[in-house]
VEXRODREN-36821 format. One record per residue (C-alpha): residue number from 0; residue in three letters; x, y, z. Coordinates in nm, 2 decimals, decimal comma. Example, Ala and Ser with C-alpha at 12.3 -4.5 7.8 and 13.67 -1.06 7.14 Angstrom:
BEGIN
<0 ALA <1,23 -0,45 0,78>>,
<1 SER <1,37 -0,11 0,71>>,
This chain:
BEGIN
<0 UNK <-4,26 -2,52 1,43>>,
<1 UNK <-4,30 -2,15 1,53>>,
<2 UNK <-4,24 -1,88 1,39>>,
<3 UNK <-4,09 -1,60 1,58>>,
<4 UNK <-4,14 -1,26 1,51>>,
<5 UNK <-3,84 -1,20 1,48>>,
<6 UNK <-3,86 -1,44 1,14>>,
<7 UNK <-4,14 -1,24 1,07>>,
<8 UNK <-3,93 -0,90 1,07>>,
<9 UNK <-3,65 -1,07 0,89>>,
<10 UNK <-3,85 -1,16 0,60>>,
<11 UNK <-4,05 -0,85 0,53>>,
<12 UNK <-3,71 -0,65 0,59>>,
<13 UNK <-3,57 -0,86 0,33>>,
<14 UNK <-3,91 -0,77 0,13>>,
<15 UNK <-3,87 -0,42 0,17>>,
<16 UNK <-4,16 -0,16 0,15>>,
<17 UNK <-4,19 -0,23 -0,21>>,
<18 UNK <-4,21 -0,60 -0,21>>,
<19 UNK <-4,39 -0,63 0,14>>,
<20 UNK <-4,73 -0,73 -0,03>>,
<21 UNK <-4,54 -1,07 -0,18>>,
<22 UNK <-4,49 -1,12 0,24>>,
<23 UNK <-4,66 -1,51 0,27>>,
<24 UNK <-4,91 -1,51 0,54>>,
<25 UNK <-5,06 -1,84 0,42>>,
<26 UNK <-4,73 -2,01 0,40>>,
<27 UNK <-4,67 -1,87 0,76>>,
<28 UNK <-5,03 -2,05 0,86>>,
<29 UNK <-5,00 -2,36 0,65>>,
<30 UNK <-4,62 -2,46 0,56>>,
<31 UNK <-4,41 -2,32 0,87>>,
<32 UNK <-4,14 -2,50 0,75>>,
<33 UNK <-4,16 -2,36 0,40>>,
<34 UNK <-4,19 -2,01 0,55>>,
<35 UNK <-3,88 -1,99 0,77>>,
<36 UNK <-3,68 -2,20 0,52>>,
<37 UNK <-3,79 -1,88 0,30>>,
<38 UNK <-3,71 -1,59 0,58>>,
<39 UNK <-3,35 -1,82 0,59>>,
<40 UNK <-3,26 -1,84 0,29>>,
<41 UNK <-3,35 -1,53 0,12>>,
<42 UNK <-3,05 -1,37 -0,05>>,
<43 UNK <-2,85 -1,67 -0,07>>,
<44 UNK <-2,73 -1,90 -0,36>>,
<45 UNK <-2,97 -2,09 -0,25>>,
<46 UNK <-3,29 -1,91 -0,25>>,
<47 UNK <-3,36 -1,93 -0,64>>,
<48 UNK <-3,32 -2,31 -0,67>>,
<49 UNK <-3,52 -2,36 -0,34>>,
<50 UNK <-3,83 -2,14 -0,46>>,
<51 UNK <-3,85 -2,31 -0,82>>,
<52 UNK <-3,85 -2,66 -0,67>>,
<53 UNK <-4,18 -2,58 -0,46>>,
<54 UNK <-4,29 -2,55 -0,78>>,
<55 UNK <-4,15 -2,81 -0,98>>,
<56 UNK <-4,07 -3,13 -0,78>>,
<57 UNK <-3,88 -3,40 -0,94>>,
<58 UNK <-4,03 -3,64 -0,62>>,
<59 UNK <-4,28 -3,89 -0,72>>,
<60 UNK <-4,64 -3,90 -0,52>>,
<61 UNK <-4,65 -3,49 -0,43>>,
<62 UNK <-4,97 -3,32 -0,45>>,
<63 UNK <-4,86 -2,96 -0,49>>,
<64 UNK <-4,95 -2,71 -0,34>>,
<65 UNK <-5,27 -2,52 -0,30>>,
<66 UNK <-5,36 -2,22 -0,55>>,
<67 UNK <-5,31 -2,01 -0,20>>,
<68 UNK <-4,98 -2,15 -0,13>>,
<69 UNK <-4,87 -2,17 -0,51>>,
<70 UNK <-5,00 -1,76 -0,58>>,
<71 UNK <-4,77 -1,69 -0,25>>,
<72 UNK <-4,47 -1,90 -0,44>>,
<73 UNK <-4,51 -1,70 -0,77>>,
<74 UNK <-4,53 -1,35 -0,60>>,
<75 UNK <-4,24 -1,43 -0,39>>,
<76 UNK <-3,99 -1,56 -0,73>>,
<77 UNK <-4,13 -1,21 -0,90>>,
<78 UNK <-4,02 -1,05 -0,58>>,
<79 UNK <-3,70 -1,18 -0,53>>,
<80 UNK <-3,58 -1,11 -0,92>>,
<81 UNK <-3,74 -0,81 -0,91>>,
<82 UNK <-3,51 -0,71 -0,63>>,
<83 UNK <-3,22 -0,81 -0,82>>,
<84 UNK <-3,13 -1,16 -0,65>>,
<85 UNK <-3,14 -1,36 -0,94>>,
<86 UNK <-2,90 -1,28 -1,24>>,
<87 UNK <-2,99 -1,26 -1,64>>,
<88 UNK <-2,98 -1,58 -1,81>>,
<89 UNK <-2,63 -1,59 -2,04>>,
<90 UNK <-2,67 -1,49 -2,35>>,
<91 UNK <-2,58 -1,80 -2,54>>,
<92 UNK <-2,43 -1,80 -2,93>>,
<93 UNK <-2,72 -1,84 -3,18>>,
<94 UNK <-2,95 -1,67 -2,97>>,
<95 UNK <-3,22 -1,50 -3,19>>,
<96 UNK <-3,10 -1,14 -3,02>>,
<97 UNK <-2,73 -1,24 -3,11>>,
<98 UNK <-2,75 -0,96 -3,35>>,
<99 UNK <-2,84 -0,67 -3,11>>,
<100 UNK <-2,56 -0,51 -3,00>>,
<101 UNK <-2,75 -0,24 -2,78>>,
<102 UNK <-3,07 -0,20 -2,68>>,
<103 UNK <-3,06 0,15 -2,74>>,
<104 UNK <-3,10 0,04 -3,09>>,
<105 UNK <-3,49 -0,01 -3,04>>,
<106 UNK <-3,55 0,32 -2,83>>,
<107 UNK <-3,76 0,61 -3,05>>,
<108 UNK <-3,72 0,95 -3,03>>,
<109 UNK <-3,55 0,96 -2,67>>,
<110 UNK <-3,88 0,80 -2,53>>,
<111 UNK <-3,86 0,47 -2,36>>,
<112 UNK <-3,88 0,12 -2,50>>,
């Protein structure tokens, strides 16, 4: 597989300047495939599920990945929910926090948390 630049461009515009050091220059070298599934993806419903399963396989027989390749994964999952793509778990009845009603209830003297 190849990757285009213009793959290249789509991903670290998707990065922005902020997020541009999570860009995955191994993965480009090593796992093509993984890389413009990635620069596809990103954004999408199905961006979340895709990145945790390069972590997590449910496949018998897989190595994993390489520290390199793995470090890339981590930095691009802290990217992408960093940037707002992935949604706040539900808070779910009988949650320890249930009885929080506002986080401004743990903020001191107008500083911040």
């Amino acid at each position: 597989m190849t990757i285009t630049q213009e793959i290249r461009d789509r991903l670290l515009a998707h990065l922005g300047p902020d997020h541009a050091a999570a860009y995955p220059r191994y993965l480009e070298e090593h796992y093509p495939h993984v890389f413009e599934s990635i620069a596809r993806m990103w954004g999408t419903s199905e961006m979340a599920p895709f990145l945790n399963g390069l972590m997590v396989t449910q496949r018998s027989g897989r190595q994993g990945f390489s520290t390199d390749a793995a470090s890339e994964i981590i930095r691009l999952i802290d990217a992408y929910e960093k940037l707002g793509f992935v949604p706040p778990a539900p808070r779910q009845a009988g949650d320890v926090w249930d009885w929080v009603a506002d986080a401004e209830y743990f903020r001191k003297d107008g500083g911040s948390y």
